[in-house]
C-alpha positions in Angstrom: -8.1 34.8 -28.6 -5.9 32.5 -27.2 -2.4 30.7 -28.6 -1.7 29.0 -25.9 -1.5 24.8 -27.9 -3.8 22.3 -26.3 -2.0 19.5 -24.0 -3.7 16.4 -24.2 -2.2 13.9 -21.6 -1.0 10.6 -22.6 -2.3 7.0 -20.7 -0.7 4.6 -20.3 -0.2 1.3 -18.3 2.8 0.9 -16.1 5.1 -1.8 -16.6 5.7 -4.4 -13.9 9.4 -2.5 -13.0 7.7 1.0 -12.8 4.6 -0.3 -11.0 6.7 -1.9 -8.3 9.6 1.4 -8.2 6.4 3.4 -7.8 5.5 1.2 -4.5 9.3 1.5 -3.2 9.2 5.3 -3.3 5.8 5.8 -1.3 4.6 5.3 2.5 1.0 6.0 2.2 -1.4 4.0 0.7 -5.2 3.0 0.2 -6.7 -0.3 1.6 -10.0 -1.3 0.9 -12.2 -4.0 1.8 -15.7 -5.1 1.9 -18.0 -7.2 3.9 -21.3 -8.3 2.8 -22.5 -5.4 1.2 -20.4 -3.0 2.7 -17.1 -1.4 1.4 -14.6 0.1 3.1 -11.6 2.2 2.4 -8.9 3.5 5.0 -5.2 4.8 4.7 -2.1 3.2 5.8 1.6 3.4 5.8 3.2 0.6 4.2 6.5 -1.1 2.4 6.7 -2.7 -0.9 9.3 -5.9 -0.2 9.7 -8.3 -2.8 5.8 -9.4 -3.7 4.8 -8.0 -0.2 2.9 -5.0 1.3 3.7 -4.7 5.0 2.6 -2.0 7.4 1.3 -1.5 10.5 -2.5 -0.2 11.9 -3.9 0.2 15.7 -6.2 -2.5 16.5 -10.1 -2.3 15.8 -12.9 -2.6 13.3 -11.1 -3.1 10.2 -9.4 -6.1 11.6 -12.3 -7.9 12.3 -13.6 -7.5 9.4 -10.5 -8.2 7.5 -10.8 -11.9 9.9 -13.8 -12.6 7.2 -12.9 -11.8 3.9 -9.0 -10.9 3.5 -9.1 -10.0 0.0 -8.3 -6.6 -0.6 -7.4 -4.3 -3.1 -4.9 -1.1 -2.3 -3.8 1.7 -4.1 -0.9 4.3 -4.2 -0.5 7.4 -6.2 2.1 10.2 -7.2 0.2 13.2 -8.1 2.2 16.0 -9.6 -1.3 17.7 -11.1 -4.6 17.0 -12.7 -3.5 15.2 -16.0 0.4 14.5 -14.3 0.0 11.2 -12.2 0.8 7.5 -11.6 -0.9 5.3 -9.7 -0.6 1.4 -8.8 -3.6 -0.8 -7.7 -2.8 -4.2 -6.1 -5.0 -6.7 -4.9 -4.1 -9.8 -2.5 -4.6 -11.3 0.4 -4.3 -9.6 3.9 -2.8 -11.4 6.8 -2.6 -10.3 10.6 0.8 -11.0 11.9 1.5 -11.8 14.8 5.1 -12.9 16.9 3.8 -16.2 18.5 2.0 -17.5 15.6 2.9 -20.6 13.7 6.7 -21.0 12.3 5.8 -19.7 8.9 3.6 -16.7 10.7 6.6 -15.6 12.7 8.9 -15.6 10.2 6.3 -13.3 8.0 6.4 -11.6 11.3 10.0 -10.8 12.0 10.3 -10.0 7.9 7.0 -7.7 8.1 10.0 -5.9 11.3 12.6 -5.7 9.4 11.3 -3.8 6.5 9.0 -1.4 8.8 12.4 -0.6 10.5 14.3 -0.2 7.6 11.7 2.6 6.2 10.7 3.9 10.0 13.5 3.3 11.8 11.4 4.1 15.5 8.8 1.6 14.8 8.3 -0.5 17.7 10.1 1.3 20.1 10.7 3.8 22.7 10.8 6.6 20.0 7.9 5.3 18.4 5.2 8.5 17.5 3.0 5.6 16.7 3.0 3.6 19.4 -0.6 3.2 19.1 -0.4 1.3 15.9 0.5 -2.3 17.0 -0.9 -4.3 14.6 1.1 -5.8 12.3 0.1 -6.8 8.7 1.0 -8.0 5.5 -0.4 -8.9 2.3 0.7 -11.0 -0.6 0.4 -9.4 -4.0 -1.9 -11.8 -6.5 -2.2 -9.0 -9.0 -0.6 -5.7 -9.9 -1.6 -3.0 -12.4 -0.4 0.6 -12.8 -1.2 3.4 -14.9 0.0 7.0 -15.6 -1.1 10.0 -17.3 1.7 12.8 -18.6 1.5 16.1 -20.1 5.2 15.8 -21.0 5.1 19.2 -19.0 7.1 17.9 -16.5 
């Protein structure tokens, strides 16, 4: 017979502070998207800037699709084990930057740079190991909502 106690986990919702710390210390993300009756789902580096997601993706499918409906949803997670987690779901609107686009498009642009840089500092040039990744994106946060479950083991 066993005396080992039973751990129940406890859930709970992140605040706003955690949920957005929890997007500053990760890279990797979830994006999904739908069209018609169709959903998608596709991982992606990013940075968390001030109400913003920006990242970077190579040109193809998704971006055509995303040219139709640009509401999405994306998700991040810490996983430390199976009842030891956090994870923060946003959803927003995506936008496809581009450099000669309108005033307020460029200076998205040249913000969506600067905080790619900051987090991969060979983004964009010579150094770049993904060079083939020259779309850039961003996508305003409408709604955030994080939750976390913790054995206290930890």
């Amino acid at each position: 017979m066993s005396t080992k106690a039973l751990v129940i986990p406890e859930i709970r919702d992140l605040s706003q502070s955690d949920s957005e710390a929890l997007l500053e210390r990760n890279t990797v993300g979830r994006l999904a998207f739908s069209f018609h009756d169709a959903v998608d789902i596709r991982p992606l580096n990013y940075v968390f800037s001030d109400g913003w997601l920006f990242g970077r993706t190579s040109p193809g499918d998704k971006l055509v699709t995303l040219r139709h409906n640009q509401w999405v949803a994306f998700e991040t997670d810490e996983i430390s084990g199976p009842f030891d987690w956090a994870s923060v779901i946003i959803h927003g609107a995506f936008y496809h930057l581009d450099h000669e686009g309108s005033v307020h498009v460029k200076s998205l642009y040249d913000r969506a740079l600067r905080n790619l840089r900051g987090r991969f500092p060979h983004a964009f040039t010579g150094e770049d190991p993904l060079a083939f990744q020259t779309a850039v994106f961003a996508i305003q946060i409408e709604s955030m909502t994080g939750r976390s479950s913790s054995t206290g083991t930890l």
